[in-house]
N, C-alpha and C positions, 0 to 999 in steps of 0.2 A: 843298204839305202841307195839309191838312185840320186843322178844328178839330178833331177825336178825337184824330189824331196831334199836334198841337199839345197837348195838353191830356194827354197819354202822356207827351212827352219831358217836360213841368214836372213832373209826378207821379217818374215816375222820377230827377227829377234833385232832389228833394225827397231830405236827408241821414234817415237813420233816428235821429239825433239828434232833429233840428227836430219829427222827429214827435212824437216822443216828448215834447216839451214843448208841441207843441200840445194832445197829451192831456193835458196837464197843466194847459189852458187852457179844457179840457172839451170838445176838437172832436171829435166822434164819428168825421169821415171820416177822420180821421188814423189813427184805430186801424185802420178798416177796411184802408188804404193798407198800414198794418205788416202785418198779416193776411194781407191776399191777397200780400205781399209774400214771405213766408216760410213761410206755409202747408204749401205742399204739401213742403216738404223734411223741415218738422218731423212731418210726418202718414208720411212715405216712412221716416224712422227709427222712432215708433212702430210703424207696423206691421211691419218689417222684426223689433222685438223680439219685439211681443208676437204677431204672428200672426193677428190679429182687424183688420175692419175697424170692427166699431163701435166697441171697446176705443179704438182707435186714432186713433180722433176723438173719442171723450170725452175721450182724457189730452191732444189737440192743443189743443181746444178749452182745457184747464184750464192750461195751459203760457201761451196767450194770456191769461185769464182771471190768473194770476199778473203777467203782464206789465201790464195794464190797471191792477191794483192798486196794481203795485210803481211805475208811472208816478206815483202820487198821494203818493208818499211824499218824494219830492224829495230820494232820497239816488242816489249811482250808483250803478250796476248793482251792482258786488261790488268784487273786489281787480282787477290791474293787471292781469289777462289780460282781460277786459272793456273794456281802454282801448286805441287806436289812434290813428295819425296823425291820423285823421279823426275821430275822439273817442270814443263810448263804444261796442263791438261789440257789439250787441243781437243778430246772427246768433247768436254764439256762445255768449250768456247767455240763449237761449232753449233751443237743441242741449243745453245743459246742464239746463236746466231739465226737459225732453223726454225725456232716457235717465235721469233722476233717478226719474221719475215712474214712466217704462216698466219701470226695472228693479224698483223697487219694487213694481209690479203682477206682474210676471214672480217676483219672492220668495216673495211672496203666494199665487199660483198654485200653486208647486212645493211647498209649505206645505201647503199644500190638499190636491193629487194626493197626497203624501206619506201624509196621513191616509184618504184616500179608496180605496173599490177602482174601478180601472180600469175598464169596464166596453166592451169593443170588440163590435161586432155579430159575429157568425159568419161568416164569408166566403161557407157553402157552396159552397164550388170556383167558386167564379164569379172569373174570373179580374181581372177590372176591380175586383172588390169585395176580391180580395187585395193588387191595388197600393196602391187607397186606404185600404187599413188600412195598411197597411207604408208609406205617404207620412205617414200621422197619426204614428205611432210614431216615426217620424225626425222631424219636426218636435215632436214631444211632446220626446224625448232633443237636440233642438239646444239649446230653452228650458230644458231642465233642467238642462244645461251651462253654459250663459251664467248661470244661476240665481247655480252655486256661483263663479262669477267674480268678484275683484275689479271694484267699480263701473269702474275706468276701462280697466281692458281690454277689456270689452262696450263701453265706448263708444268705444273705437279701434276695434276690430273692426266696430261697425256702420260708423261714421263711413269708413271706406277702402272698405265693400262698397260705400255710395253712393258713391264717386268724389271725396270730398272732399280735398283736396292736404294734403299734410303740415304747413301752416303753418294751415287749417286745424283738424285734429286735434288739434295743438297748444295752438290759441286754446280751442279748447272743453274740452280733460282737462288744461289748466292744466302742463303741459308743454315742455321745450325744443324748438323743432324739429330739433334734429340728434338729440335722443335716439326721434324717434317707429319709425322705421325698426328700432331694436334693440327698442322696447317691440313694436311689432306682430308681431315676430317671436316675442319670448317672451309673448303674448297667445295667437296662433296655437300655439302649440308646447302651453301649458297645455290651451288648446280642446279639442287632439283627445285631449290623455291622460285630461281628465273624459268627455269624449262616448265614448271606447272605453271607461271603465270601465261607465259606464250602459249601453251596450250590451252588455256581456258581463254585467252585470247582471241 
C-alpha cells in the first residue's frame, strides 16, 4: 500500500461527525474532507432541479457555506431524522438543506417567467433549431411543475431519480421508511396531472 492509499483509507475512515467538530476547532482541511466528500451529490440534486450549472454550484456552494456556519454554532444539526447509530447524519441535513435552497430558487424563477413574456428564437424550419426549442419548453413545464409541488415531494422525486434507497429519502424528507413508496407514488401521480395541465396550457 502506498502513502496516498494510506492516507485515503484514514481520510475515509475519518466519521463526518469528527469533522465536523474539527471545524469547530477551526481546521480548514476538515471542511474540505466534508466538501469533497458530498459534493458532488449535493451539486447532482441541485442541478437535476434547477437545470443550470452555475445556478447549481452557487446553491452547492451556499448549502456548504450554511454547513460551515452551522458547525460554529455548537448546537446539532436539527430534530431526530438528523441523528443515527453513528451520530449525527450530516448527508441528509445537507440533501435537505440543497432541495431547500433549489426549490426556493426554482419558486423564484417560475415567479419571474409568470410575470415575464417568454421570448423563444424562431425556429425557421431548421429542424435541430425545433427540437431545441421543444427540449427548452419541456424542461421550462418539468420546473414549472416541480414549482407548484409540495416542498417534499420534489424532494422524493429528485432524491429516487439519483438512485438514493428508500431509507435514504426517508432520512432527508423527515418521513417513515415504509411510507416512502406510497408518498412517491402519489408525488409521481400529482407530477404528471400539473405537467399535463401546463402543457395543455
Amino acid at each position: 500500500m502506498t502513502l496516498s492509499e494510506d492516507i485515503g483509507d484514514d481520510v475515509a475512515a475519518l466519521t463526518d461527525d469528527y469533522l465536523l467538530e474539527q471545524i469547530r476547532q477551526g481546521d480548514a482541511t476538515s471542511f474540505e474532507t466534508l466538501f469533497y466528500r458530498h459534493y458532488d451529490r449535493v451539486y447532482g440534486l441541485l442541478f437535476r432541479l434547477v437545470g443550470n450549472r452555475g445556478e447549481a454550484e452557487d446553491l452547492s456552494q451556499e448549502a456548504f457555506l450554511k454547513l460551515y456556519r452551522h458547525a460554529f454554532t455548537k448546537r446539532p444539526l436539527g430534530k431526530n431524522l438528523f441523528k443515527s447509530e453513528q451520530g449525527q447524519n450530516i448527508s441528509a441535513w445537507l440533501y435537505r438543506v440543497a432541495t431547500n435552497l433549489g426549490y426556493d430558487a426554482l419558486r423564484t424563477r417560475s415567479r419571474r417567467q409568470q410575470r415575464d413574456t417568454l421570448l423563444l428564437p424562431d425556429p425557421q424550419g431548421s429542424p435541430g433549431a425545433e427540437k431545441e426549442v421543444e427540449r427548452r419548453e419541456e424542461q421550462t413545464a418539468v420546473r414549472a411543475a416541480l414549482a407548484r409541488l409540495p416542498q417534499r415531494q420534489v424532494q422524493l422525486l429528485l432524491l429516487r431519480q439519483m438512485d438514493f434507497t428508500y431509507a435514504e429519502c426517508a432520512a432527508v424528507c423527515d418521513v417513515a421508511p415504509g411510507s416512502v413508496g406510497t408518498l412517491l407514488a402519489r408525488a409521481a401521480r400529482d407530477f404528471r396531472k400539473v405537467y399535463d395541465e401546463i402543457v395543455v396550457d
